[in-house]
N, C-alpha and C positions, 0 to 999 in steps of 0.2 A: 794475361800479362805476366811475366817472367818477374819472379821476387827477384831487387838490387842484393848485388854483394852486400855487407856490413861496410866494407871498404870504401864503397860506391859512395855510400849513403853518406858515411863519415868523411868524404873528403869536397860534398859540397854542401855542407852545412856552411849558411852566413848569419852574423847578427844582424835583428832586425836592428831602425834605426835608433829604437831607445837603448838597445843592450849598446851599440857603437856608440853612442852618446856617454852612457857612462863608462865606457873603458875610456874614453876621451879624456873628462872628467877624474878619473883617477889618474890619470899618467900626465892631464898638462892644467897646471893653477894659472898659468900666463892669461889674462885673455885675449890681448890680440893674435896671439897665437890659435885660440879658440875661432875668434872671428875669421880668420884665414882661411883653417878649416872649414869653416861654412860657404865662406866666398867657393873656397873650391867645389865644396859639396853642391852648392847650387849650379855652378856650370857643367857640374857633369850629368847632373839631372835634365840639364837642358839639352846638352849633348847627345842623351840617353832617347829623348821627348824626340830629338830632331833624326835620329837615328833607328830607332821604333822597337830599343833595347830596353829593360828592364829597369827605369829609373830608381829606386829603390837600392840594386845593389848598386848601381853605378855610383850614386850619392851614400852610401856607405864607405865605399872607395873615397873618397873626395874629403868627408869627415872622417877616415881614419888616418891618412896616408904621412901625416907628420904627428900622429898624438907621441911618438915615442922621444921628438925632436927635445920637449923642454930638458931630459934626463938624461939624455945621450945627443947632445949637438956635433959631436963629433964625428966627421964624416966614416970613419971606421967602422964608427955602430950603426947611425942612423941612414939608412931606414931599415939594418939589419937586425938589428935588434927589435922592434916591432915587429917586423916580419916573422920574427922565430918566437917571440910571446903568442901570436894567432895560431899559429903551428903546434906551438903547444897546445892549446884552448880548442882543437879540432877543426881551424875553420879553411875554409877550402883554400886550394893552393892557387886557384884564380883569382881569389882574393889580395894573398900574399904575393903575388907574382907580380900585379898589379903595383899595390905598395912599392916594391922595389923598383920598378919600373918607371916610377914619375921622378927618380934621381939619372939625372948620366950616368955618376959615377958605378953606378952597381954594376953596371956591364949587363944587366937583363936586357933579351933581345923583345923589341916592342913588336909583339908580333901579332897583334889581336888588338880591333879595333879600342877596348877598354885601355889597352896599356897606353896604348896612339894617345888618347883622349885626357887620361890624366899626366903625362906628358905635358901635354901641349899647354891644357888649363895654368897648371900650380903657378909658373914665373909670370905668367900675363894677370892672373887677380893682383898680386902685387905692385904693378905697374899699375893697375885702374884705382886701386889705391891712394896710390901715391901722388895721383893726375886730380884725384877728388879733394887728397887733404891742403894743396896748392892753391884752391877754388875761394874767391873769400869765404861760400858758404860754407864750404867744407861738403856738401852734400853728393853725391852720387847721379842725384837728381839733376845736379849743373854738370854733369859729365857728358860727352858727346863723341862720337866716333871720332870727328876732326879733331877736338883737342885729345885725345891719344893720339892721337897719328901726329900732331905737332909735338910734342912730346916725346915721340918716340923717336922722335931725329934727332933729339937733343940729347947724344951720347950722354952728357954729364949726369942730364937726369935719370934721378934710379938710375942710376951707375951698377947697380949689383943685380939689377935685371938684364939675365942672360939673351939678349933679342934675337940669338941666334936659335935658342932653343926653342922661342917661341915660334919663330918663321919654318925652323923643321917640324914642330908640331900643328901647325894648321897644314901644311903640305903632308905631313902624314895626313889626315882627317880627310884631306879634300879639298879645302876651303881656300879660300883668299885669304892674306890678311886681315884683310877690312870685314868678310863675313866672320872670321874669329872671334876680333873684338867685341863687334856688335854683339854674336851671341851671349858670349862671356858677361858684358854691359849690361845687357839687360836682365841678365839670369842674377846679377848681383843687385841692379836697380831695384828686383822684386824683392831682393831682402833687407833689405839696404836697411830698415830698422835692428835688427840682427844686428847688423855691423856695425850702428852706429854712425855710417853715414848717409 
C-alpha cells in the first residue's frame, strides 16, 4: 500500500462524536438550540442507517451544522463562520462543505448525497417540533405522519419553516414526502428523551 500525502491525511480528519459534542458545547449555552442539533443529528444517522453511509460522520454533520448559530445569527456569518473555525482545526473540507450546505443562502452546490441529506433534514426537525409542542402532551410520542402532513397545509403554522426547502430536499434524496417525514419521526421519536419531548 502507497503511504497518504501529509495533505491527504490532513484534509480528512473528522471529530469523533464526543470532540463535536464539545465544540458544540463551547460555541452554543442555548439549549434548544442544542436540542435542534440532535434532532438533526439523529436524522442524519438515520439517513446514513438507510443509505449504507457512515452514520457516525453523517451525525457529526447534523450535531455540528449550526453550533456556530448562537454567536454569529447573522446570515453573513453563519454557517460561515463555523465553517472557517473547522478549517482552521484541520478538519476535512467534506465536512465543512457539508455545513455550508444545509443553508440556501451559501450558494454551496449540493452535490453529494451528505449535502442532499442535511439539506433536507435541518427545516423539517423544526416543523416535528413544533407539531409535537401543539399536542396537549407535548410528547413526540403523540406525533404521527398524518398530523404533519395536516399541519403542513396550514401555511400559518411554523410560518418560518421553509416547505419549499423541505420538498426539494426529500426530492433531492429520493424519497416522498411522506417517506421523509416518517424517517425524520422516527429517528427523533428515538431520542425524544434528549429533546425533551
Amino acid at each position: 500500500m502507497k503511504n497518504k500525502r501529509i495533505e491527504d491525511v490532513f484534509i480528512d480528519i473528522w471529530p469523533d462524536r464526543s470532540k463535536a459534542q464539545r465544540i458544540l458545547e463551547d460555541w452554543t449555552a442555548n439549549e434548544n438550540l442544542r436540542k435542534h442539533t440532535y434532532a438533526v443529528e439523529a436524522a442524519m444517522r438515520a439517513y446514513a442507517q438507510k443509505f449504507g453511509v457512515d452514520p457516525d460522520k453523517w451525525g457529526v454533520v447534523g450535531l455540528l451544522h449550526d453550533f456556530d448559530y448562537e454567536k454569529y445569527p447573522d446570515l453573513k456569518d453563519h454557517p460561515f463562520k463555523g465553517a472557517s473555525y473547522l478549517r482552521q482545526q484541520g478538519y476535512s473540507e467534506e465536512l465543512t462543505e457539508a455545513i455550508l450546505a444545509h443553508a440556501p443562502h451559501t450558494g454551496v452546490n449540493r452535490d453529494t448525497l451528505l449535502k442532499k441529506c442535511i439539506f433536507a433534514v435541518d427545516e423539517l426537525t423544526g416543523l416535528i417540533v413544533a407539531v409535537a409542542l401543539v399536542r396537549p402532551s407535548k410528547k413526540l410520542a403523540d406525533v404521527s405522519v398524518k398530523s404533519i402532513m395536516k399541519k403542513w397545509k396550514d401555511k400559518s403554522f411554523a410560518a418560518s419553516v421553509d416547505r419549499k426547502v423541505v420538498e426539494q430536499g426529500a426530492e433531492g434524496l429520493g424519497v416522498t414526502l411522506t417517506e421523509h417525514i416518517e424517517i425524520v419521526l422516527k429517528a427523533m421519536q428515538d431520542i425524544s428523551e434528549n429533546l425533551g419531548l
